[in-house]
N, C-alpha and C positions, 0 to 999 in steps of 0.2 A: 291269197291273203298274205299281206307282210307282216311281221312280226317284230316289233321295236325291240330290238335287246342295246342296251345301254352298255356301254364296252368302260370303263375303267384304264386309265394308264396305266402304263406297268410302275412298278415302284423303283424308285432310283436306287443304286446303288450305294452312290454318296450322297454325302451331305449337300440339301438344298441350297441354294441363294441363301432365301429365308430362313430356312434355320441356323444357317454361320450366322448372319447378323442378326438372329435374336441371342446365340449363347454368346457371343459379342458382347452386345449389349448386358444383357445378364454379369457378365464377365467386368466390365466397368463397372455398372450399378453397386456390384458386390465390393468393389475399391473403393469407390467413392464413401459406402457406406461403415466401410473398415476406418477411412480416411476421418470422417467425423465423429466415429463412436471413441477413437483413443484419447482426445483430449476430454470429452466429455467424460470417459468411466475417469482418467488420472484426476479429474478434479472432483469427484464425487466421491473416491477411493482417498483423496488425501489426506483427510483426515486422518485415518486409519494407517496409513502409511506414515503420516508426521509429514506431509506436505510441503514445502519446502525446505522440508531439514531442521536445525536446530537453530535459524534467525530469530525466534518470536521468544529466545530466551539466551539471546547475545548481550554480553557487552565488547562495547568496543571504546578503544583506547581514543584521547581527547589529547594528549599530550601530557608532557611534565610539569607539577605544580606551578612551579617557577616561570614558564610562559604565561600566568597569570595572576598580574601582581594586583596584591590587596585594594579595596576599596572600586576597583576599577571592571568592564564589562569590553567583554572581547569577542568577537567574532570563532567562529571552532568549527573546524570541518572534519566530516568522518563518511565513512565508506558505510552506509545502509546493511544489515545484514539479512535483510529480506528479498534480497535480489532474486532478478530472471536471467537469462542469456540476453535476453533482447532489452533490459535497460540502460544499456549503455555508460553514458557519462550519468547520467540522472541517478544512479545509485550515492553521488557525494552530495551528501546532505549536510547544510547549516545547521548552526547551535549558535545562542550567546550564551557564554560562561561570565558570571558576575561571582569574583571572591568576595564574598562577604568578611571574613579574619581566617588569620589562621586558615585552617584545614576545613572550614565551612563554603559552601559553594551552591549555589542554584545555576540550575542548568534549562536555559527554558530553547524550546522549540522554536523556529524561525516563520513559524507561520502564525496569522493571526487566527483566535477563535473564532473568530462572525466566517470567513471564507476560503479560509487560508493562504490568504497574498500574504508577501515577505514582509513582515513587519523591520523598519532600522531601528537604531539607539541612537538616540541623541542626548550626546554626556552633557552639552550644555542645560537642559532641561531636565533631565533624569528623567526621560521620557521614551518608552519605546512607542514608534509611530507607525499605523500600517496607512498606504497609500491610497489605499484603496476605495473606503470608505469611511476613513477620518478616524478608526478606532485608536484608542488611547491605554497606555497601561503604562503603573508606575515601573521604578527598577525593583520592585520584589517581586513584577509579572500580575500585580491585581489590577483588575481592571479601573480604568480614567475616568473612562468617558468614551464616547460612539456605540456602533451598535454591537458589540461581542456582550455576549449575556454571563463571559465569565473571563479569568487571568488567563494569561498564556498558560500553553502545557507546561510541563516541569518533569523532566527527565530524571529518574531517580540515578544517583551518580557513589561512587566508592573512591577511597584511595588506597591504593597498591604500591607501597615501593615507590611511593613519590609520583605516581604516576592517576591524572585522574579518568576515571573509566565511569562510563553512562551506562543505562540497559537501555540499547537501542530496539530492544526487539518490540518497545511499544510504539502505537503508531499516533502521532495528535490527531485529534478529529474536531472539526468545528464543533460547533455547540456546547451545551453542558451536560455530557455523558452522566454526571452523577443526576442531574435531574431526572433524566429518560430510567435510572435504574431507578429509582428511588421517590417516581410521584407516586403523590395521594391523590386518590377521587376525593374531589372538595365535597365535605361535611353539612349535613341539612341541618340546621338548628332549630 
């Protein structure tokens, strides 16, 4: 009679095929997973950290008074203080500055409230125009006419030593943010 005995390999010494390319693998897996968890916690941590710094309570400088003369609405560029590494040119952001007298100034946003396409000034009309879908707002920034449901933004602004400064650290947003704070559930009579 024979006897089946079932014999076993011997055990290797080194490391398998298979086992280098699974801690390989492993070994990637664990970068990759390193790779997407660091932007994820820096943006869930920023808060807490202050986030991009101290932009969301900048002002920055618009120029000297005297660049803009009474009565009249002017173009104003300024450097964004909410910047990335990677925005590039896009960090230089429009403004119209309209001197109203003296030391008094409205400062409005370059975008329209309905979408935020570039709205112009047209001095013959006293009309800011946005292109895009016919919206209309006078030169105090309240709305004309088309579809924005409210005035351009309005940059709150200072004057320093002749010099006038915005707080860019806000950001315009279409729509009418005071409504979104501040509706009422309509009333049953």
């Amino acid at each position: 009679m024979s006897t089946n005995t079932v014999t076993t390999p011997p055990a290797e010494a080194g490391l398998s095929r298979r086992g280098f390319f699974m801690k390989l693998g492993i070994l990637f897996n664990g970068f990759a997973a390193i790779v997407v968890a660091l932007p994820v916690a820096r943006f869930l941590f920023s808060s807490i950290t202050g986030g991009r710094g101290n932009g969301y309570l900048s002002w920055v400088r618009l120029g000297d008074v005297s660049n803009f003369p009474e009565g009249e609405t002017r173009m104003a560029t300024f450097q964004n203080p909410l910047v990335m590494p990677t925005d590039g040119k896009t960090v230089d952001t429009a403004c119209w500055v309209r001197r109203i007298a003296g030391d008094q100034f409205q400062v409005f946003a370059i975008n329209c409230a309905h979408l935020g396409c570039p709205v112009r000034w047209f001095p013959q009309s006293g009309l800011f125009m946005c292109p895009c879908h016919g919206g209309a707002y006078y030169r105090d920034g309240s709305r004309a006419s088309g579809p924005p449901e409210r005035g351009l933004f309005e940059y709150q602004y200072r004057i320093e030593n002749g010099v006038l400064t915005i707080d860019a650290g806000q950001l315009p947003t279409p729509g009418d943010p005071v409504a979104r704070l501040t509706s009422e559930k309509p009333q049953c009579a």
